[in-house]
VOFI-708108 format. One record per residue (C-alpha): y, z, x. Coordinates in steps of 0.001 Angstrom, whole numbers, padded with zeros to 6 digits, always signed. Example, Ala and Ser with C-alpha at 12.3 -4.5 7.8 and 13.67 -1.06 7.14 Angstrom:
-004500+007800+012300/-001060+007140+013670/
//
This chain:
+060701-026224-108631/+060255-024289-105523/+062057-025738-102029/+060076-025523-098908/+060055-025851-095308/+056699-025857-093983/+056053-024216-090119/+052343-025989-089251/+049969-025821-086337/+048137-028708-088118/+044224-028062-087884/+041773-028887-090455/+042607-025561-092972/+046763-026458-092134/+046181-029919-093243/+044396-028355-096876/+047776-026662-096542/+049919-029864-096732/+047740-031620-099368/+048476-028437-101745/+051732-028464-101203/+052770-032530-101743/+050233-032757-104706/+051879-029688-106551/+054111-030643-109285/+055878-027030-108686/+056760-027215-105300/+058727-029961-103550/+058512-029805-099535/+061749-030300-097882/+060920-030380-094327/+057978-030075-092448/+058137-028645-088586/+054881-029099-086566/+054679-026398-083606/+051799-025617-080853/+048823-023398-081958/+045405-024979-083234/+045836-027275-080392/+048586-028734-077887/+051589-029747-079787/+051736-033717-079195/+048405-033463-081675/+049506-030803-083885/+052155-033350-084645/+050389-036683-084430/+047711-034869-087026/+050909-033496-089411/+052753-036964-089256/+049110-038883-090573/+048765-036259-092998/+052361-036914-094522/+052047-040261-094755/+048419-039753-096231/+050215-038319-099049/+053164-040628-099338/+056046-038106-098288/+059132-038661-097296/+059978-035465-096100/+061416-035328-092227/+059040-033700-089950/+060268-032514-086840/+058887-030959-083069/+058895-027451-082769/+058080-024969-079637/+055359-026392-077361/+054390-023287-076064/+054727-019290-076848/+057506-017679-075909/+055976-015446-073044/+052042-015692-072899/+049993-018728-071516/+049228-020814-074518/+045585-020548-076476/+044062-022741-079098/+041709-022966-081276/+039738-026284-080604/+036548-024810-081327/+037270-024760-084795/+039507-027676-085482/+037865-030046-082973/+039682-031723-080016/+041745-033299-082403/+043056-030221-084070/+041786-032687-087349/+038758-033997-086040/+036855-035799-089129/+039261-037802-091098/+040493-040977-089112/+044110-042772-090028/+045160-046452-090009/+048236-046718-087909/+051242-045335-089448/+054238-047268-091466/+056830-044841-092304/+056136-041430-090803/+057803-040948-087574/+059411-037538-086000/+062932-037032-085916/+065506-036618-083328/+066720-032739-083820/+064468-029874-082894/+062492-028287-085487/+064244-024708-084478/+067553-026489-085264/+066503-028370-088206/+065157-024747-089461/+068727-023164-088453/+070836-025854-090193/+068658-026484-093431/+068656-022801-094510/+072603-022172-093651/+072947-025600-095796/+070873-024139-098192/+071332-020075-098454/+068487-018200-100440/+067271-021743-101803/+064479-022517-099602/+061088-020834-099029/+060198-020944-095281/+056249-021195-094752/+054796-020410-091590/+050536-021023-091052/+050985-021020-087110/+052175-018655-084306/+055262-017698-085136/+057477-019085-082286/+059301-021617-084093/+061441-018996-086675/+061397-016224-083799/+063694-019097-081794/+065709-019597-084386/+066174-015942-085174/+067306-015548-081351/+069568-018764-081177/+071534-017735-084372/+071511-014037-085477/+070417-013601-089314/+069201-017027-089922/+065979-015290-091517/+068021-013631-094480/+069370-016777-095625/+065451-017884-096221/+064909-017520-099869/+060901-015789-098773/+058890-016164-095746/+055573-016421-096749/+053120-016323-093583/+049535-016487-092644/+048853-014273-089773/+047382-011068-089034/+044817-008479-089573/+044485-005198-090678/+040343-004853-090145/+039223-007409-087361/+040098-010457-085665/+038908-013812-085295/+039935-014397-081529/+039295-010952-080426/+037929-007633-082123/+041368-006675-082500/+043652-009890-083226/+043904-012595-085999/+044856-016482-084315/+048448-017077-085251/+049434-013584-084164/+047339-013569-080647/+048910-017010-080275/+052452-015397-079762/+052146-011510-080636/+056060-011608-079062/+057244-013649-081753/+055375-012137-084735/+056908-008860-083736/+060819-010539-084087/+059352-012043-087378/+057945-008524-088728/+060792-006306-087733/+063665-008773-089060/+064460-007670-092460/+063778-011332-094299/+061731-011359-097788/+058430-011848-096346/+055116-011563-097508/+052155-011883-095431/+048075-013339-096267/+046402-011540-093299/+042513-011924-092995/+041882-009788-094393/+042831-011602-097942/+041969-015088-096542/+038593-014233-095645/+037688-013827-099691/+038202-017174-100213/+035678-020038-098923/+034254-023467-099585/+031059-024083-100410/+028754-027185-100146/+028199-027360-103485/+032372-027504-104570/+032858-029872-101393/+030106-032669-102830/+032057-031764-106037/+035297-033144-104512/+033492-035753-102593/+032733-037845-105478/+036590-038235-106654/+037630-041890-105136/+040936-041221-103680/+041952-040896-100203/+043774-037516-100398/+040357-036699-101427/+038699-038530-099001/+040758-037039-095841/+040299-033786-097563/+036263-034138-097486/+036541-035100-093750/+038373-032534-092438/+036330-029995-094552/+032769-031655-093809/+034311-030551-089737/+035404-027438-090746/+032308-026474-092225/+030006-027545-089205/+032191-025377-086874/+031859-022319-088882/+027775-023040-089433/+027745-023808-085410/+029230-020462-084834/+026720-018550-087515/+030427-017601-089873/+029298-018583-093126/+031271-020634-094877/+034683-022009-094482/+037720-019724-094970/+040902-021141-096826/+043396-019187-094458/+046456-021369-094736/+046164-022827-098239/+046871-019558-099918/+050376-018904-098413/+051253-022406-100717/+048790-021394-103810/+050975-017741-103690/+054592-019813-104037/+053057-022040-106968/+052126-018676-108891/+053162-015413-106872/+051889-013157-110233/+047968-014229-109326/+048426-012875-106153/+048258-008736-105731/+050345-007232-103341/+051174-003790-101214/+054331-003092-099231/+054407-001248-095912/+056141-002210-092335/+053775-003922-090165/+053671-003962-086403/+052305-006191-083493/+050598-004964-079988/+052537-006723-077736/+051329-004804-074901/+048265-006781-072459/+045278-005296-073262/+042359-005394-075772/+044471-004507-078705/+046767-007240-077299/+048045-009614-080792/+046637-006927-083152/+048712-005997-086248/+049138-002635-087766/+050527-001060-090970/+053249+001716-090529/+054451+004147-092687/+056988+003133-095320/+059933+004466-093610/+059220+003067-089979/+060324-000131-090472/+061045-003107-093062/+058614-003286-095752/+056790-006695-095998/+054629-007451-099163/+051249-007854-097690/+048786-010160-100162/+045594-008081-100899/+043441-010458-102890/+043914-013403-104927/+042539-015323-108223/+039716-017324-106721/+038880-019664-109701/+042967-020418-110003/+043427-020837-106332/+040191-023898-106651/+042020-025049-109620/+045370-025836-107996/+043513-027651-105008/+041549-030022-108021/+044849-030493-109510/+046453-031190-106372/+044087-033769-105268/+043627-035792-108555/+047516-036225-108745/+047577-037111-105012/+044833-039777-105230/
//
């Protein structure tokens, strides 16, 4: 069974994220830190702490960085809704609360309890493990893998140039990228391959449970925001970075260093492939197996509801 700490910006694709990740048998989610990106923080982390209790955790979840380290802040409200999770609505909550210590520290202190035994997911700007990288030197090597969704290698989804997560705090990507840690990356340009459809959402619709029935909600959202903006149909970004730690062999790869524009202008965010001996190598996810990834999220949901 796979350990993991889970970095979220929880938005509608996020919260698919967390569903995958508590209803797989395989993996077993230590800790979950929310962090600013989708939307402010206080909602990123209201909509992470309903989703944890909609799937009986009992994981701690804890506050990350409210802002980027040096741009002004952007989110991604037209997508997600004001909410972040606009759709699915939540009774109040009877066990899920935030805890005391800072995500960054929490981070910090779990994988120095835990050397090369946890697998640190990020599907937000990346400010939360650059922090921790900068408040104690080497903390990334002691992750076990960093799997991430962030970047792009064709074109952006915020600008020509730049993919969310990265635009959201190109700074911090940059520490992440250049660090030496096991990482691999799902940049667009994989994500984009793999969407939902009406026809497998009305599938899902007509199971009865309420993982299921959040699930529908924040995907019935999702879907309107992508037809409102004339995008097709919904892309299962963050998902994948879990559906990659259940299985990594249905997942193909490449290696090369990547790098982030961190200067202001229209490249501003964007990320680039080096050659092999200008930096660390990160394994960089070029497609996936569709059919398997839909199977996990089935399985997932029927042991969930």
């Amino acid at each position: 069974m796979k350990r993991l700490i889970l970095d979220v910006d929880t938005g509608l694709d996020d919260a698919v994220a967390l569903l995958l990740a508590a209803g797989l048998e395989e993996l077993h989610i230590e800790a979950v830190i929310a962090t600013a990106g989708n939307v402010g923080l206080e909602k990123t982390l209201e909509n992470t702490l309903n989703i944890m209790e909609t799937v009986g955790a009992t994981c701690p979840v804890y506050k990350g960085a409210d802002k980027p380290l040096l741009r002004e802040s952007v989110e991604a409200g037209d997508f997600h809704g004001v909410t972040g999770m606009d759709g699915p609505t939540f009774a109040p909550r009877k066990r899920q609360q935030v805890q005391e210590e800072s995500g960054i520290d929490a981070l910090i202190r779990l994988l120095k309890e835990n050397p090369h035994q946890l697998s640190v997911v990020s599907v937000g700007p990346l400010t939360d493990l650059a922090l921790a990288m900068a408040k104690e030197e080497g903390i990334a090597l002691l992750a076990k893998e960093i799997v991430i969704m962030g970047g792009s290698f064709s074109y952006g989804n915020v600008t020509k140039a730049a993919e969310f997560n990265t635009y959201a705090d190109p700074e911090a990507a940059q520490i992440v990228f250049s660090s030496g840690a096991n990482i691999t990356l799902f940049s667009l340009d994989c994500t984009r391959t793999v969407t939902l459809d009406k026809k497998r959402l009305e599938a899902y619709r007509k199971k009865a449970g309420r993982a299921t029935e959040v699930f529908a909600a924040c995907m019935d959202t999702y879907m309107a925001n992508y037809e409102k903006k004339g995008q097709g149909w919904p892309q299962m970004h963050d998902p994948l970075c879990i559906a990659y730690l259940a299985d990594p062999t249905k997942v193909e790869c490449e290696y090369a260093p990547v790098a982030v524009d961190i200067e202001e202008g229209p490249t501003y965010g964007q990320t680039v492939k080096l050659p092999s001996h200008e930096g660390e190598q990160i394994r960089i996810a070029r497609s996936i197996d569709i059919p398997w990834f839909w199977s996990l999220v089935e399985r997932a949901l029927d042991h969930l509801d």
